[in-house]
N, C-alpha and C positions, 0 to 999 in steps of 0.2 A: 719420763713420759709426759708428753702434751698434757693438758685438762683444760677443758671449756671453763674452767673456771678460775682459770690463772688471771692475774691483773697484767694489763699491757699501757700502752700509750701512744695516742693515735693523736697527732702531729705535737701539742705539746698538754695534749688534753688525757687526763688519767682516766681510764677505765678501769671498774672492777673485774670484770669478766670478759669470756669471748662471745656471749649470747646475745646479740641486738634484734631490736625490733626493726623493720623494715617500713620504707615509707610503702603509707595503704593508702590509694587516691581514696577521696573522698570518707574516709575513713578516722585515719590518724592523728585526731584532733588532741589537744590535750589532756583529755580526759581518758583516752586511750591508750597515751603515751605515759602517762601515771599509772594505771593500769601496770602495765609491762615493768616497766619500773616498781613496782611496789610487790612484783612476784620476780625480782632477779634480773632482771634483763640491765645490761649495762651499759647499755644505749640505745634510745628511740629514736626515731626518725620521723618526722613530721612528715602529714600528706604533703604532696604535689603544690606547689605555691606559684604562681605567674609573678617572675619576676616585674609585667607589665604592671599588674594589679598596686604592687608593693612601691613599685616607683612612684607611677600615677595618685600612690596614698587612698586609694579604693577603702571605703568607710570599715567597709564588712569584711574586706583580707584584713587589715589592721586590728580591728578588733576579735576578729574571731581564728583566724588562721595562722595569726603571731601570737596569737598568747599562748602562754608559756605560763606554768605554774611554779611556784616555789620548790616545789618540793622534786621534782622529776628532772634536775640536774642531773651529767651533763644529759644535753638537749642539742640535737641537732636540725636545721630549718630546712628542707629542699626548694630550692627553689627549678623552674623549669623558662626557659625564651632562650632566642636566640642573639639579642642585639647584645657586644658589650657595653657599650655606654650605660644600658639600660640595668643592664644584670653590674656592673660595678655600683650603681644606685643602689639597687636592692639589695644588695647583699651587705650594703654601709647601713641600712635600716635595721634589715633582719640583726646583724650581732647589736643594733643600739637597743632592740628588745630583746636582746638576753641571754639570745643562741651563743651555743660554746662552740658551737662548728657548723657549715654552711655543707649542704649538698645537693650535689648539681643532677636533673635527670638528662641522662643520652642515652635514655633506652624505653621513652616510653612510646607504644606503638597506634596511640587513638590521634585518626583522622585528623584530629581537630586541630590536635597539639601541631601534629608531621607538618601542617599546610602550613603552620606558622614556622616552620624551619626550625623548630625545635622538639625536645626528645629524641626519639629514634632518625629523623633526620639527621641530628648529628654524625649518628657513623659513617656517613657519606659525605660529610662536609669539614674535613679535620681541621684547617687551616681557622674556619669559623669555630668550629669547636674548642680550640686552643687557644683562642683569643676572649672568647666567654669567660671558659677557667682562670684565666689570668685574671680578665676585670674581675672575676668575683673573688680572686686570692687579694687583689689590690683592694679593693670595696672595703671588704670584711676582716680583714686583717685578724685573723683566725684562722685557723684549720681548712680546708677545703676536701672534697672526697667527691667524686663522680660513679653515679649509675651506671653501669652500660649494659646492654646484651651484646653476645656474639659475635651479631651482623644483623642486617635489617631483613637477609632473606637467607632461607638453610642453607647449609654449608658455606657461609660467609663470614669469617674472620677478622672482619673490620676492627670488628671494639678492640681485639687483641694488641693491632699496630696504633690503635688513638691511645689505650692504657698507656703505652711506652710513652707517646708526645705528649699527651696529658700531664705524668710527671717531671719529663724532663725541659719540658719549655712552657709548661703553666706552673709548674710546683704544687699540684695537685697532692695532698697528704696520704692520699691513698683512693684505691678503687672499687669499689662494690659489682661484683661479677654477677651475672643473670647468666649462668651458660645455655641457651638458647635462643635461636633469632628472635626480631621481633614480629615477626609473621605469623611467629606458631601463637603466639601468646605463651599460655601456660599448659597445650598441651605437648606431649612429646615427652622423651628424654631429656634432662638438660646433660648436657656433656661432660661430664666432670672430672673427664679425661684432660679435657679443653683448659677447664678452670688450673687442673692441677699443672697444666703446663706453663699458664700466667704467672702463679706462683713462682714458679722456679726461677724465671725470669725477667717480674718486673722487680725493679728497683726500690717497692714500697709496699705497706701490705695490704693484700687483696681479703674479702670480706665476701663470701659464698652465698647466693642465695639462690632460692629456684627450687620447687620439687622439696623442699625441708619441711615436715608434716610427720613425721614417726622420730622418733626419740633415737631408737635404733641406728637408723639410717642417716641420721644429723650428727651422728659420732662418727660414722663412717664417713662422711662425707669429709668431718671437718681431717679426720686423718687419711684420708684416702687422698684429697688436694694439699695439706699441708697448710690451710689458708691461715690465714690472721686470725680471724672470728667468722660465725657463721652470722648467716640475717633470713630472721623468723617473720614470715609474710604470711600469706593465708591459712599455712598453719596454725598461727597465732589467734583466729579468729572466734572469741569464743572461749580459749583455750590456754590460759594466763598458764596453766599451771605446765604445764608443759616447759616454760622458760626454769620452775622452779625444779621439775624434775631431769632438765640435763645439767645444773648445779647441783643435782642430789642434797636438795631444801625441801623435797617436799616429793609426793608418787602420786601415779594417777590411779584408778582414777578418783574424781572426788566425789564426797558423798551429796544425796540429794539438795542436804541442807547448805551443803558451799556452794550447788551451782547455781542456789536460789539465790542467796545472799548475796553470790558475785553480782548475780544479773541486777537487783536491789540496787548494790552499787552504783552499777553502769548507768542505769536508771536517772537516781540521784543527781550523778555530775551531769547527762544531758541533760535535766530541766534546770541547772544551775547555768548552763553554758546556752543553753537556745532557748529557755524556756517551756513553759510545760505543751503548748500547742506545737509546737516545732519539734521538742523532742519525738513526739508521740507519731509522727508520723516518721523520723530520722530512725526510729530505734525500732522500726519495723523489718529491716533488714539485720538487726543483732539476731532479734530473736530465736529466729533455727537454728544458728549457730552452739546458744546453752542446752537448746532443747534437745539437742544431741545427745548432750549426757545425762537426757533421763526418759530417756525411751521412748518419749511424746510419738505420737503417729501423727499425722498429717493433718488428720481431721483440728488435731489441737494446734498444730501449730497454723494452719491457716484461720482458726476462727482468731489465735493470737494476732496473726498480723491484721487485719481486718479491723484490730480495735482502733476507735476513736480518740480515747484520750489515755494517759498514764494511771488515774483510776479505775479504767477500765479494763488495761492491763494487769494491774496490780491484785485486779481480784480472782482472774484466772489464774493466775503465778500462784496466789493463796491456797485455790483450790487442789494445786499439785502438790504443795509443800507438806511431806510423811504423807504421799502416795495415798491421802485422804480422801474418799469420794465427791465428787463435786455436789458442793451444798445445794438444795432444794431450790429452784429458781436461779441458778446462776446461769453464766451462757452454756459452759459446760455440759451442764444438764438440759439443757433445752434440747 
C-alpha cells in the first residue's frame, strides 16, 4: 500500500514524505514555508518570483523573496518570465541562495503575468516554453519541476502535451498538475481523471494539486491518480495541521489554545521578516483564516482586520484566548 508518508526523491533531492506545500502568490514567504515544514510537509514551494526581478537584482526580491531560512530545507524557489537568457540568470542566483530545487510557473492566469508571455501563456507557446525550462535546468544546475494547468481555456489539454516536451527536451524533473484551465481559476471541478491519466503516461513524477482542502479527499485523490505527492495550496491556509494529520502526527481539530499560539507564531516571524508596521497590515489577510477554528463571527474578525498595529492585534487574540470575556475597555467590548 502507497502512504503519503513514504520517503521519495525528486530529481536527486530526498524528500521525507509525499505532502508539499504549494506556491501561494503573495503568500509563501519563508516564514510560511517553515511553518509547513515544521508540521510535516516535505516540501515548500515559494510564492511566485519574477525571474526579471531576480536578474535585474531588484533590492527587495533579493532580500525578501530569496530568503530562505536555515531550518526549512529542502526548499524549492518558483520562479515565473518568459525570456530564457533571463530565467537562465535567475535561476543561477536563486540555487546560489540556497534553493535545492527551482520551479517554474506555466499555469498562472493573472493579466499581468499572461501579457508578459509568461505563466498561463506558456500553454500556448510550447516551443518558448521548452526553452525557458532548459535555461533554468542549465542556470541552476539542480532539480527543475514546472507548474501547469490543463489548458488556458476548458476542455483544453495543452499542459498535458507541454508535460511530455517539458521532460523530454528540457529535462524537467518533474510536474506539478493543477487539473483545471486557467480560466476557471479555482472554481470548478479539477479533473482528476485528467491528472490520473498524466500519471500513467508521463515519464517523470507528477505532483497533484487543486481542490485539496479535506484530508479525506486528498487520500483519494493521491490514490485515485496514482501521483508522486499531493501539493497543499489554499487548503493549507491557516491550517498547518492538516499536513500533520494526513502523516498521522497529529488530528484536527486543534484546541483553542494551539490556534492562538499558531497565530502568535505567524505573528512573530512577520515583524522579524517585514517589521512590525508592515507586518500589521500584511497579516490582515492571515487573520480569518485561524479565526476559523474558533468560531469567531464576523463582527470579531472584521474589528481584527481593521487593526492598526501588532499590539493592537495582540490584545483582541488575548481577549479570545479560554473563550474569556472581552476585558472591560477593550475594542471587543466596545
Amino acid at each position: 500500500m502507497r502512504s503519503l508518508g513514504d520517503p521519495w526523491t525528486l530529481g536527486d533531492v530526498h524528500l521525507a514524505n509525499r505532502v508539499l506545500l504549494a506556491p501561494l502568490a503573495g503568500i509563501g514567504n519563508w516564514f510560511v514555508r517553515l511553518q509547513a515544514r515544521r508540521y510535516g510537509a516535505g516540501l515548500a514551494v515559494s510564492e511566485m518570483v519574477s525571474s526579471h526581478a531576480v536578474h535585474y537584482r531588484n533590492p527587495r526580491t533579493l532580500r525578501e523573496l530569496l530568503r530562505i531560512h536555515p531550518e526549512e530545507h529542502p526548499v524549492s524557489i518558483q520562479l515565473f518570465g518568459s525570456d530564457p537568457d533571463v530565467m537562465r540568470s535567475a535561476a543561477a542566483q536563486v540555487a546560489a541562495a540556497g534553493a535545492d530545487l527551482i520551479d517554474l510557473n506555466m499555469g498562472c492566469p493573472v493579466p499581468k503575468v499572461l501579457k508578459t508571455g509568461a505563466g498561463a501563456a506558456l500553454l500556448s507557446d510550447h516551443d518558448r516554453a521548452v526553452a525557458v525550462a532548459r535555461a533554468a535546468v542549465e542556470g541552476g544546475r539542480c532539480p527543475v519541476t514546472v507548474k501547469l494547468r490543463s489548458g488556458r481555456r476548458p476542455g483544453e489539454q495543452d499542459g498535458i502535451a507541454l508535460a511530455h516536451r517539458l521532460v523530454k527536451e528540457a529535462g524537467v524533473a518533474g510536474v506539478g498538475f493543477h487539473p483545471r484551465s486557467a480560466a476557471v481559476g479555482h472554481t470548478g471541478h479539477p479533473d482528476y481523471d485528467l491528472a490520473a491519466a498524466l500519471v500513467q503516461s508521463l515519464p517523470a513524477p507528477v505532483i497533484v494539486s487543486g481542490g485539496l482542502g479535506d484530508a479525506e479527499h486528498i487520500r483519494w485523490v493521491f490514490a485515485h491518480t496514482g501521483c508522486e505527492a499531493v501539493m497543499l495550496a489554499r487548503g493549507a491556509l491557516g491550517n498547518p495541521w492538516l499536513f500533520a494529520q494526513l502523516l498521522d502526527t497529529g488530528s484536527l481539530p486543534p484546541s483553542r489554545d494551539q490556534v492562538l499560539d499558531e497565530l502568535d507564531w505567524v505573528m512573530v516571524r512577520a515583524a522579524e521578516h517585514l517589521g512590525e508596521e508592515r507586518a500589521a497590515r500584511y497579516l490582515r489577510q492571515f487573520y480569518p483564516w485561524y479565526l476559523g477554528h474558533l468560531g469567531a463571527d464576523a463582527a470579531v474578525r472584521n474589528v481584527l482586520q481593521r487593526t492598526a498595529s501588532l499590539r493592537d492585534a495582540r490584545a483582541l487574540l488575548d481577549d479570545l484566548r479560554g473563550s474569556k470575556p472581552p476585558a472591560p475597555g477593550s475594542v471587543l467590548a466596545a
